[in-house]
PyMOL Python script that loads the backbone (N, CA, C, O; Angstrom):
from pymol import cmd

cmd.read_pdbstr("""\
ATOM      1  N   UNK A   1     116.723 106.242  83.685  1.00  0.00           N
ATOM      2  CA  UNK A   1     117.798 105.652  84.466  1.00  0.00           C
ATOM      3  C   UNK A   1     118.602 104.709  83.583  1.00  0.00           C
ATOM      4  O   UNK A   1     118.131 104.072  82.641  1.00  0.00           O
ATOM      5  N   UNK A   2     119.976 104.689  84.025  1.00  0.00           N
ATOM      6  CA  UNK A   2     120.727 103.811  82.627  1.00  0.00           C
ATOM      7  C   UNK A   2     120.487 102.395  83.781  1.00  0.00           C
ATOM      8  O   UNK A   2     119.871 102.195  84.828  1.00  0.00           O
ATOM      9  N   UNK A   3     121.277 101.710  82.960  1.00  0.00           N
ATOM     10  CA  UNK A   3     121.791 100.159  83.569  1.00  0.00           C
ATOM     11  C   UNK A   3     122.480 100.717  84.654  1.00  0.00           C
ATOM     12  O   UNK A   3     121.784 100.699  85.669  1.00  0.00           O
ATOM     13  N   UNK A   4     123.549 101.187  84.808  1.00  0.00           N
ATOM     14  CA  UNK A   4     124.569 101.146  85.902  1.00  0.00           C
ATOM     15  C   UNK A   4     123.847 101.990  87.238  1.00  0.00           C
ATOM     16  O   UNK A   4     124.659 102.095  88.157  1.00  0.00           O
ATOM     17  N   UNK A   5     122.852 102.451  87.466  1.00  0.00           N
ATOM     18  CA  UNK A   5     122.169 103.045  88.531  1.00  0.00           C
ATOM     19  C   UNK A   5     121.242 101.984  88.935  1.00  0.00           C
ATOM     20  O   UNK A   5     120.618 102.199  89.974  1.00  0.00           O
ATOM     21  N   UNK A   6     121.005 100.768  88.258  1.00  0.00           N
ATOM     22  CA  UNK A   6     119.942  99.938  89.269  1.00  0.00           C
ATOM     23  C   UNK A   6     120.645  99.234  90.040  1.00  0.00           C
ATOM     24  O   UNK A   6     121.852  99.161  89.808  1.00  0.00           O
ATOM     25  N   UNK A   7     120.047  98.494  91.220  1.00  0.00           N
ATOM     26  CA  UNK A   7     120.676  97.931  92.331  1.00  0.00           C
ATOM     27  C   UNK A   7     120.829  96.280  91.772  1.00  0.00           C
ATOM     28  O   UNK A   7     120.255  96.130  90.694  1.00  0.00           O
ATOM     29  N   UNK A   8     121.210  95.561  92.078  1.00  0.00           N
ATOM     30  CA  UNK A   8     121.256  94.256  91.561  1.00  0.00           C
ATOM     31  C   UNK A   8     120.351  93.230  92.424  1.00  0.00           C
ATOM     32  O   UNK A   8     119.963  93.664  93.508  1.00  0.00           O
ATOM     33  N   UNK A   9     120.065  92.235  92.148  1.00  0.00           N
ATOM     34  CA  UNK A   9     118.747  91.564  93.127  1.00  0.00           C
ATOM     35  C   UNK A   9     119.145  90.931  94.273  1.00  0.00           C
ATOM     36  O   UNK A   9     118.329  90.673  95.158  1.00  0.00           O
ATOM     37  N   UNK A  10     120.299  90.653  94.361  1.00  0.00           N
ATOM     38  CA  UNK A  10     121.145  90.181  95.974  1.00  0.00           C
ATOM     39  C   UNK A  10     120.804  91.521  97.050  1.00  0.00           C
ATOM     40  O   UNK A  10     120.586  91.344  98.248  1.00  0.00           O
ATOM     41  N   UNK A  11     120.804  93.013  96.324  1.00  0.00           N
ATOM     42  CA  UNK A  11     121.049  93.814  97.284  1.00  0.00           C
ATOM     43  C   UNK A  11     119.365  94.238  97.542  1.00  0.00           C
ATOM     44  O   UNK A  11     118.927  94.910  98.476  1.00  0.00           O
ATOM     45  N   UNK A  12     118.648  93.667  96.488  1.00  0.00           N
ATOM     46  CA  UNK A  12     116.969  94.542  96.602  1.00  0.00           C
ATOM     47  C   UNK A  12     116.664  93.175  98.183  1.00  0.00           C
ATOM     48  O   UNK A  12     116.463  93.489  99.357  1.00  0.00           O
ATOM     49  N   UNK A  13     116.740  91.717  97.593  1.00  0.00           N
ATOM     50  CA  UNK A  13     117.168  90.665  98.246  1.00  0.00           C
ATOM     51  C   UNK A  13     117.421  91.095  99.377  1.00  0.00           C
ATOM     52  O   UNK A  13     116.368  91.216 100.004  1.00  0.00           O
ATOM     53  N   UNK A  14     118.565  91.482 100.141  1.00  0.00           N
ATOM     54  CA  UNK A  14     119.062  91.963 101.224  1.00  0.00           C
ATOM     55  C   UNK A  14     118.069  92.855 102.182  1.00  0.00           C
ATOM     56  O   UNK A  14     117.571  92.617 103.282  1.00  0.00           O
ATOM     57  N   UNK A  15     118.004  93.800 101.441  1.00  0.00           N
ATOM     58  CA  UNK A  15     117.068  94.885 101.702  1.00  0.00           C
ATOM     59  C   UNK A  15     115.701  94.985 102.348  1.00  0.00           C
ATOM     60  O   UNK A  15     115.277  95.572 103.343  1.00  0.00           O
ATOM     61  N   UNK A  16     115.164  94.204 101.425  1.00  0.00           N
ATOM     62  CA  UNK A  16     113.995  93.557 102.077  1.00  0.00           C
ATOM     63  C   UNK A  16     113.929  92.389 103.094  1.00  0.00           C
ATOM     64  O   UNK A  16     112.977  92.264 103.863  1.00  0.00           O
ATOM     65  N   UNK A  17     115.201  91.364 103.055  1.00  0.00           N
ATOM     66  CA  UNK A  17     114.888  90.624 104.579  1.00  0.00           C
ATOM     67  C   UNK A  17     115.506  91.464 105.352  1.00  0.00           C
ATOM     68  O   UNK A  17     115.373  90.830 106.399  1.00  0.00           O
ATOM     69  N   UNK A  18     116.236  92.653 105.736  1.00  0.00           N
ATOM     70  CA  UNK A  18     116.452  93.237 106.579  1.00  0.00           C
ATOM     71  C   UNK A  18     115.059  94.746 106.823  1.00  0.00           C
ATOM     72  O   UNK A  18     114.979  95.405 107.860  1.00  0.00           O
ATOM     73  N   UNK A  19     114.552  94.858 106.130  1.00  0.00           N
ATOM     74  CA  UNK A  19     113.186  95.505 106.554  1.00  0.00           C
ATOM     75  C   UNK A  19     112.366  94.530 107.272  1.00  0.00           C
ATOM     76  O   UNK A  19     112.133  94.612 108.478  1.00  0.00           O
ATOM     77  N   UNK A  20     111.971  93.685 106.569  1.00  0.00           N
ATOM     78  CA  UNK A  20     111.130  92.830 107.434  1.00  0.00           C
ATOM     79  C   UNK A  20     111.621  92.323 108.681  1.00  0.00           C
ATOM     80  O   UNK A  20     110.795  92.497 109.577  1.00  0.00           O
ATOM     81  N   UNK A  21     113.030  91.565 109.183  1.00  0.00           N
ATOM     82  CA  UNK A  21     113.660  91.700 109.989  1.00  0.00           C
ATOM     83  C   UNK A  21     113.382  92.776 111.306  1.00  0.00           C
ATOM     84  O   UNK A  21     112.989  92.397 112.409  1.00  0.00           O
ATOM     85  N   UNK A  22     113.645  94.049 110.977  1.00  0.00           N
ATOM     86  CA  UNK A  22     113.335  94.828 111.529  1.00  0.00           C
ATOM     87  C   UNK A  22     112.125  95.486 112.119  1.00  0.00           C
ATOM     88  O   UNK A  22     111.945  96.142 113.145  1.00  0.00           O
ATOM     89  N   UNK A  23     111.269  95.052 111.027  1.00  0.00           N
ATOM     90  CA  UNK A  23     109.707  95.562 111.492  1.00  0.00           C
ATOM     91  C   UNK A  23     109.308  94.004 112.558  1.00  0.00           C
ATOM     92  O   UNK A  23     108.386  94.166 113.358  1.00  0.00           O
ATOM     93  N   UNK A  24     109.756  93.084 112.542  1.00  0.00           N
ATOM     94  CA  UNK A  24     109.470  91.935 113.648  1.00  0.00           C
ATOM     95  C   UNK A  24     110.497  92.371 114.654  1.00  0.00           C
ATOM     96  O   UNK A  24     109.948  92.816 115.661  1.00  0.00           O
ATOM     97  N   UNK A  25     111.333  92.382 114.691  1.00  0.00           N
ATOM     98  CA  UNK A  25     111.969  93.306 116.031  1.00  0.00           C
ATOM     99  C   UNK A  25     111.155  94.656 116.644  1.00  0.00           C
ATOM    100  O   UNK A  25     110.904  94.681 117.849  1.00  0.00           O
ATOM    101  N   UNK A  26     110.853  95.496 115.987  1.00  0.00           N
ATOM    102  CA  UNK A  26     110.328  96.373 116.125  1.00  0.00           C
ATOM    103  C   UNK A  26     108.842  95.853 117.048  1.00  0.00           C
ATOM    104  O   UNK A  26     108.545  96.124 118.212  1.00  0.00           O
ATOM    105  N   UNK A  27     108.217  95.159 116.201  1.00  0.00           N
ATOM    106  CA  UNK A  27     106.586  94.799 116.956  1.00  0.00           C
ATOM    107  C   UNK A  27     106.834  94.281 118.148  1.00  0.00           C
ATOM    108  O   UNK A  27     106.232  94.668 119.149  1.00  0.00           O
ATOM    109  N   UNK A  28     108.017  93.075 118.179  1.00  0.00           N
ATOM    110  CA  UNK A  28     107.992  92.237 119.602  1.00  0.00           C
ATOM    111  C   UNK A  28     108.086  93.602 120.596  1.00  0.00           C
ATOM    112  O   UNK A  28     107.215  93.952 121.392  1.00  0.00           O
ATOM    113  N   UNK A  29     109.253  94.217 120.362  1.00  0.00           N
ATOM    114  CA  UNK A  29     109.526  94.945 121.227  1.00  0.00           C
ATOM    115  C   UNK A  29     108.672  95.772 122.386  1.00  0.00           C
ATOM    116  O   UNK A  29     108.910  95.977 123.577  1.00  0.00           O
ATOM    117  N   UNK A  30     107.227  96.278 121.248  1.00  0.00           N
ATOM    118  CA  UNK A  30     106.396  96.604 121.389  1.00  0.00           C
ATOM    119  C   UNK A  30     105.086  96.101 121.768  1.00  0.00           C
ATOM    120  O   UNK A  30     103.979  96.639 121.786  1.00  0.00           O
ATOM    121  N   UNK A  31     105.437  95.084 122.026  1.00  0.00           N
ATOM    122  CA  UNK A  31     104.589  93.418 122.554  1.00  0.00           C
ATOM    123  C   UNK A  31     103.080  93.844 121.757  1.00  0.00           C
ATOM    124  O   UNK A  31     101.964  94.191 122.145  1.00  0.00           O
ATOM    125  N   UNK A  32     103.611  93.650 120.685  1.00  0.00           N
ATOM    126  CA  UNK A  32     102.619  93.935 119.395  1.00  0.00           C
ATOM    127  C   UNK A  32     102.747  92.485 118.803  1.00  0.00           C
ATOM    128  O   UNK A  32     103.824  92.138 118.317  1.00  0.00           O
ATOM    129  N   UNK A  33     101.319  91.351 118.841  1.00  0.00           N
ATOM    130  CA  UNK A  33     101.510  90.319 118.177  1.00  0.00           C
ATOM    131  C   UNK A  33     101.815  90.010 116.639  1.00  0.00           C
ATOM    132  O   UNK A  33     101.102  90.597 115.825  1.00  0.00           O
ATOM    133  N   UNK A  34     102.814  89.136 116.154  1.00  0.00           N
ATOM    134  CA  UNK A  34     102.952  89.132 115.005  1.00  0.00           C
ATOM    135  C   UNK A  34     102.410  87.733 114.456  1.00  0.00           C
ATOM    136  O   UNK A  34     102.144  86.745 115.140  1.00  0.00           O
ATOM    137  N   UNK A  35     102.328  87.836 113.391  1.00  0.00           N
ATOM    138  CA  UNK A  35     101.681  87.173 112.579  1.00  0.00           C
ATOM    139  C   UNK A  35     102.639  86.352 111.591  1.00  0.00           C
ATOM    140  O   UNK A  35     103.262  87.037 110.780  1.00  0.00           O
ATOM    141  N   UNK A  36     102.834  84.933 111.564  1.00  0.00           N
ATOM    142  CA  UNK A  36     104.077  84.253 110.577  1.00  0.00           C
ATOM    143  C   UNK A  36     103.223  83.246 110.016  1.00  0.00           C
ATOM    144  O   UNK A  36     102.042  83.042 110.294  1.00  0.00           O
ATOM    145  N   UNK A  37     104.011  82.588 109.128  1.00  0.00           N
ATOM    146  CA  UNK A  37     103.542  81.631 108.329  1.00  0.00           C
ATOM    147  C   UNK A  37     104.561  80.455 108.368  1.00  0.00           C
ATOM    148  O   UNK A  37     105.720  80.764 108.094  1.00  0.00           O
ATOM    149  N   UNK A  38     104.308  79.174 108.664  1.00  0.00           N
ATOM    150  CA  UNK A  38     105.277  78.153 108.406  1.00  0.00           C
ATOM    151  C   UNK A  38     105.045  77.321 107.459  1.00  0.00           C
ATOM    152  O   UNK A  38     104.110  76.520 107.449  1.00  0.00           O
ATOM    153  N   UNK A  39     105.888  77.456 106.596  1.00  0.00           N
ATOM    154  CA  UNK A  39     105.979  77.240 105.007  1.00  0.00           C
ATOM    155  C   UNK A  39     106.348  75.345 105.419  1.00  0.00           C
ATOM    156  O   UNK A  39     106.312  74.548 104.481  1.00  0.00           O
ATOM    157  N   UNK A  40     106.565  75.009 106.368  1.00  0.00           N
ATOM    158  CA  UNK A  40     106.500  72.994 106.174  1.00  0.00           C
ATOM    159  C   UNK A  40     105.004  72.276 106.711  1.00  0.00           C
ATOM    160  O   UNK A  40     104.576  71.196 106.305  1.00  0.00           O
ATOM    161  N   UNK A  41     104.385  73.106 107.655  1.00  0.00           N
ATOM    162  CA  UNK A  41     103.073  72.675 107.715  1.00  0.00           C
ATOM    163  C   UNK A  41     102.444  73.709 107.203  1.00  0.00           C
ATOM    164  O   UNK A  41     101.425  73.871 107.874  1.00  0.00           O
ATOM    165  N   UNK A  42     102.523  74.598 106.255  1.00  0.00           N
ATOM    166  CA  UNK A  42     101.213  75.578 105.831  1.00  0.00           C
ATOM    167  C   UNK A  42     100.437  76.064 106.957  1.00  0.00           C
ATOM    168  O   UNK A  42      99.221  76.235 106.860  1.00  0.00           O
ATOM    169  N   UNK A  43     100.892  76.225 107.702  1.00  0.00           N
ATOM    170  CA  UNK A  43     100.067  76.948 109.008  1.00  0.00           C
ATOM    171  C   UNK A  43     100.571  78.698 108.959  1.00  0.00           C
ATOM    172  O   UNK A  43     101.417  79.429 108.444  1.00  0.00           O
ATOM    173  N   UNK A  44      99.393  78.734 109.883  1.00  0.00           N
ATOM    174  CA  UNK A  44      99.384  80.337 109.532  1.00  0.00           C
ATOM    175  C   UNK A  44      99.358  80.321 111.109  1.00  0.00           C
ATOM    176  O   UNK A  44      98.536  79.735 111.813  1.00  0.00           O
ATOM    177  N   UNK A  45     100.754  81.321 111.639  1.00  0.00           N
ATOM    178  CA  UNK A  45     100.662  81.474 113.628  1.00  0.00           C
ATOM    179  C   UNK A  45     100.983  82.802 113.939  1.00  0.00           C
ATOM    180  O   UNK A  45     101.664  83.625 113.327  1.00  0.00           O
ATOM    181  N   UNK A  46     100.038  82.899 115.578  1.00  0.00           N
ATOM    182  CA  UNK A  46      99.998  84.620 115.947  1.00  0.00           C
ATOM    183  C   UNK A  46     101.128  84.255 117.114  1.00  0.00           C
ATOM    184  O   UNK A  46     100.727  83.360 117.859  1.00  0.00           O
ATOM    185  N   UNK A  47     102.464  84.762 117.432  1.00  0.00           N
ATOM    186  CA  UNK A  47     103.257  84.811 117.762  1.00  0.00           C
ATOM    187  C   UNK A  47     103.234  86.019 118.829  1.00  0.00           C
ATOM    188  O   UNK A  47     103.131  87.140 118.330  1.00  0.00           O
ATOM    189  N   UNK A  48     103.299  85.956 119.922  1.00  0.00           N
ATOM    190  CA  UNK A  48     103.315  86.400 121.108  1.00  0.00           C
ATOM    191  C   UNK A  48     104.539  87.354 121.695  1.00  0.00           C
ATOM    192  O   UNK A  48     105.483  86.569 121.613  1.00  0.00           O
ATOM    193  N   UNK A  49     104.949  88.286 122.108  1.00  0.00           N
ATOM    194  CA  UNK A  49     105.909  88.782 122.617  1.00  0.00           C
ATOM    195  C   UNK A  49     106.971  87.775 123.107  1.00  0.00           C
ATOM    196  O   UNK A  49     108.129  87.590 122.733  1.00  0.00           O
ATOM    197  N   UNK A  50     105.849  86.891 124.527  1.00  0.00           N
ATOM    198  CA  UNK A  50     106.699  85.886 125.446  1.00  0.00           C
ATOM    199  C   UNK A  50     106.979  84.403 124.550  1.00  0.00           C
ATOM    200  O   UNK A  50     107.201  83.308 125.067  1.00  0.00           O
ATOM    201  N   UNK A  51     106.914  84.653 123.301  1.00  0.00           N
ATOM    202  CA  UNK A  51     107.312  83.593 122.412  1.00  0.00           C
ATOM    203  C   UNK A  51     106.126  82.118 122.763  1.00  0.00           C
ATOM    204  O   UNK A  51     106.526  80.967 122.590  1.00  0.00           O
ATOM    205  N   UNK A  52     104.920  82.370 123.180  1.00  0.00           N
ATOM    206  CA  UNK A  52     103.602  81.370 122.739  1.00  0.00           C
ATOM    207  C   UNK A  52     103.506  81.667 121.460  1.00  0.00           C
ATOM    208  O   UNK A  52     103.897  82.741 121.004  1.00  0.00           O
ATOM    209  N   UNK A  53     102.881  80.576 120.643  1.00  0.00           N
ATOM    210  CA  UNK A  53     102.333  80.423 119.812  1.00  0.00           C
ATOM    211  C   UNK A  53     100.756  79.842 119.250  1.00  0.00           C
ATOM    212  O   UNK A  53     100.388  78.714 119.580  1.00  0.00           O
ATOM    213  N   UNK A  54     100.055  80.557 118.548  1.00  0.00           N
ATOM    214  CA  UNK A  54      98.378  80.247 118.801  1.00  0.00           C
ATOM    215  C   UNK A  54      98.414  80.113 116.962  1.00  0.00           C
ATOM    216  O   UNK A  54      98.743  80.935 116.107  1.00  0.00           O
ATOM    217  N   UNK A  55      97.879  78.588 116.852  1.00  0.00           N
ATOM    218  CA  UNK A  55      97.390  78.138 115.139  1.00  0.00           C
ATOM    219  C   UNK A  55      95.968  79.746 114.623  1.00  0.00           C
ATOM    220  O   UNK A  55      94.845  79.937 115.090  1.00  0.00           O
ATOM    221  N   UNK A  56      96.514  80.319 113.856  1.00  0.00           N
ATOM    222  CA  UNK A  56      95.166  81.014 113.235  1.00  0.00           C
ATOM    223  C   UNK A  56      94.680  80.438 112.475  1.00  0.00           C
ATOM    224  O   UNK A  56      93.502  80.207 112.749  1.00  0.00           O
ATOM    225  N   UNK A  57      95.126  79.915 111.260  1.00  0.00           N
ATOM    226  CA  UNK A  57      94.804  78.506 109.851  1.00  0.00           C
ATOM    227  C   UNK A  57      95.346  78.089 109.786  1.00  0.00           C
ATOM    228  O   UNK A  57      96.370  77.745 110.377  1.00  0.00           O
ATOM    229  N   UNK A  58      94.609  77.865 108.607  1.00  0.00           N
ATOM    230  CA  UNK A  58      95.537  76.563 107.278  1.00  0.00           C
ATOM    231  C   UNK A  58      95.407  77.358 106.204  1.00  0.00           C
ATOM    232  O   UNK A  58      94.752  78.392 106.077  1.00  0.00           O
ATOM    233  N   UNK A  59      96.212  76.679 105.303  1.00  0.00           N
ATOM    234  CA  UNK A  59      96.394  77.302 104.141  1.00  0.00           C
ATOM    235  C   UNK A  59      95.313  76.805 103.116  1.00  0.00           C
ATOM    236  O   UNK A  59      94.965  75.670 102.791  1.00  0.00           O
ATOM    237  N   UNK A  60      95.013  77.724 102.825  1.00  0.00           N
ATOM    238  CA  UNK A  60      93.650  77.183 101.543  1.00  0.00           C
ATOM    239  C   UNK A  60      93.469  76.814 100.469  1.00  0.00           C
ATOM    240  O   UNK A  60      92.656  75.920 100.234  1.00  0.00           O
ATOM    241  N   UNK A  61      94.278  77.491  99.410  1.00  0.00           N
ATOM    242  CA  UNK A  61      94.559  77.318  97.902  1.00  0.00           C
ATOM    243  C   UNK A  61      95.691  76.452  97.963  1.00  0.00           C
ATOM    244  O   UNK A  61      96.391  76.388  98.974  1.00  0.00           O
ATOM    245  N   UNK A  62      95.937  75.688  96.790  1.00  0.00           N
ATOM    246  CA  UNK A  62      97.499  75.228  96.793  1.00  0.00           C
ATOM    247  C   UNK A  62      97.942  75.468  95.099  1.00  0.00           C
ATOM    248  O   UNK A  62      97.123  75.506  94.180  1.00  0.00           O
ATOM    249  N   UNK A  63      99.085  75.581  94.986  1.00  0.00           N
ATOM    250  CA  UNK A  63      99.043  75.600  93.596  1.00  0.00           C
ATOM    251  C   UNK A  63      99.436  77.337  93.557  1.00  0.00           C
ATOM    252  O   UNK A  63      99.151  78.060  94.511  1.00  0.00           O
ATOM    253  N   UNK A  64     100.091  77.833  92.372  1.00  0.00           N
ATOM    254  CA  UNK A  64     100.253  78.768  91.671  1.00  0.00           C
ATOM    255  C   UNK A  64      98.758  79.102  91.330  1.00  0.00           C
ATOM    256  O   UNK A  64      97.842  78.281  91.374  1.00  0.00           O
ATOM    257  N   UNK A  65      98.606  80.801  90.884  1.00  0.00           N
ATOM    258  CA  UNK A  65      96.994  81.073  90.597  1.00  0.00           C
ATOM    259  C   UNK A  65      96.967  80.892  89.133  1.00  0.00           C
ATOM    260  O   UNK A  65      95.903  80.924  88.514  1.00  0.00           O
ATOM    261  N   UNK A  66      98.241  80.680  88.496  1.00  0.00           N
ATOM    262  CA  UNK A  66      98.374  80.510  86.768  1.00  0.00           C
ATOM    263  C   UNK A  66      97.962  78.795  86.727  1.00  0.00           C
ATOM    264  O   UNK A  66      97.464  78.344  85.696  1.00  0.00           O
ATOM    265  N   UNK A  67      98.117  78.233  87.474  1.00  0.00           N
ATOM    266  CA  UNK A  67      98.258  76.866  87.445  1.00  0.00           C
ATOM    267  C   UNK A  67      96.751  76.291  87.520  1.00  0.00           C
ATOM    268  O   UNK A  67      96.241  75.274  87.050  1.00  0.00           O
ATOM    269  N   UNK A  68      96.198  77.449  88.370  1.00  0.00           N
ATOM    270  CA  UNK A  68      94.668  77.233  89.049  1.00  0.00           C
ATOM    271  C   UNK A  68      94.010  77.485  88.028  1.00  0.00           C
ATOM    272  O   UNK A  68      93.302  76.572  87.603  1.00  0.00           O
ATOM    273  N   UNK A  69      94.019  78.920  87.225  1.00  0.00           N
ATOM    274  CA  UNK A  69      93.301  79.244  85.917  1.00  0.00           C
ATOM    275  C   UNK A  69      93.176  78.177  85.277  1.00  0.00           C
ATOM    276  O   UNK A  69      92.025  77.764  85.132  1.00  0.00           O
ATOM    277  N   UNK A  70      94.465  77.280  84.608  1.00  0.00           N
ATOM    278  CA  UNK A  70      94.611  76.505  83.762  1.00  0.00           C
ATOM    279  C   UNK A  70      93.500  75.497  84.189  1.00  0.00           C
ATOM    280  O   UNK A  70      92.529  75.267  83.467  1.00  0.00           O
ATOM    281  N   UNK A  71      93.726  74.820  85.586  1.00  0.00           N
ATOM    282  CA  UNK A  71      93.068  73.699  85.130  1.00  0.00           C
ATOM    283  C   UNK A  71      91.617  73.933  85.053  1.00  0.00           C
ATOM    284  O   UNK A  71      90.839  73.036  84.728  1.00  0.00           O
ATOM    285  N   UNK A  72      91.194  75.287  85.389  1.00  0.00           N
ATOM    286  CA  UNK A  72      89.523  75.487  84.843  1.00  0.00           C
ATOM    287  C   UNK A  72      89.211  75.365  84.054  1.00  0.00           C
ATOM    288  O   UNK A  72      88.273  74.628  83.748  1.00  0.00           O
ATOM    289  N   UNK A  73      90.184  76.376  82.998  1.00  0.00           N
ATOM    290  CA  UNK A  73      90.082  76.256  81.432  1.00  0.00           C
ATOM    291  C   UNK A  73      90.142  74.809  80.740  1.00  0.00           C
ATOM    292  O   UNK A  73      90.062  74.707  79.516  1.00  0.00           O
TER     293      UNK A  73
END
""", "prot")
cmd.dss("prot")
cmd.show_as("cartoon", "prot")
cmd.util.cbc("prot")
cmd.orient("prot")
């Protein structure tokens, strides 16, 4: 494949929040619980059709896993 046939990263970018997008439309619809993550409290939540929300965790590791290696070493 040359250069001028790859997609640029705004559009791979795009692409993928509109898949994911879609597959959470898709589940509610289907009152199929989904599963999110809130990245300001590190909580991990099972999200309900009728929009409840139930804590599953916490987040466990913190840190990059390159960061984690390091400080073993």
């Amino acid at each position: 494949m040359t250069r001028q046939e790859y997609i640029s990263d705004e559009a791979v970018v795009r692409r993928a929040n509109a898949a994911v997008r879609i597959e959470l439309e898709k589940k509610r619809a289907m009152d199929i619980p989904v599963v999110t993550y809130d990245r300001e409290t590190q909580t991990i939540y099972r999200e309900n059709s009728d929009g409840t929300r139930t804590e599953v965790g916490k987040r466990i590791r913190k840190g990059r896993y390159s960061e984690r290696i390091a400080e073993k070493a």
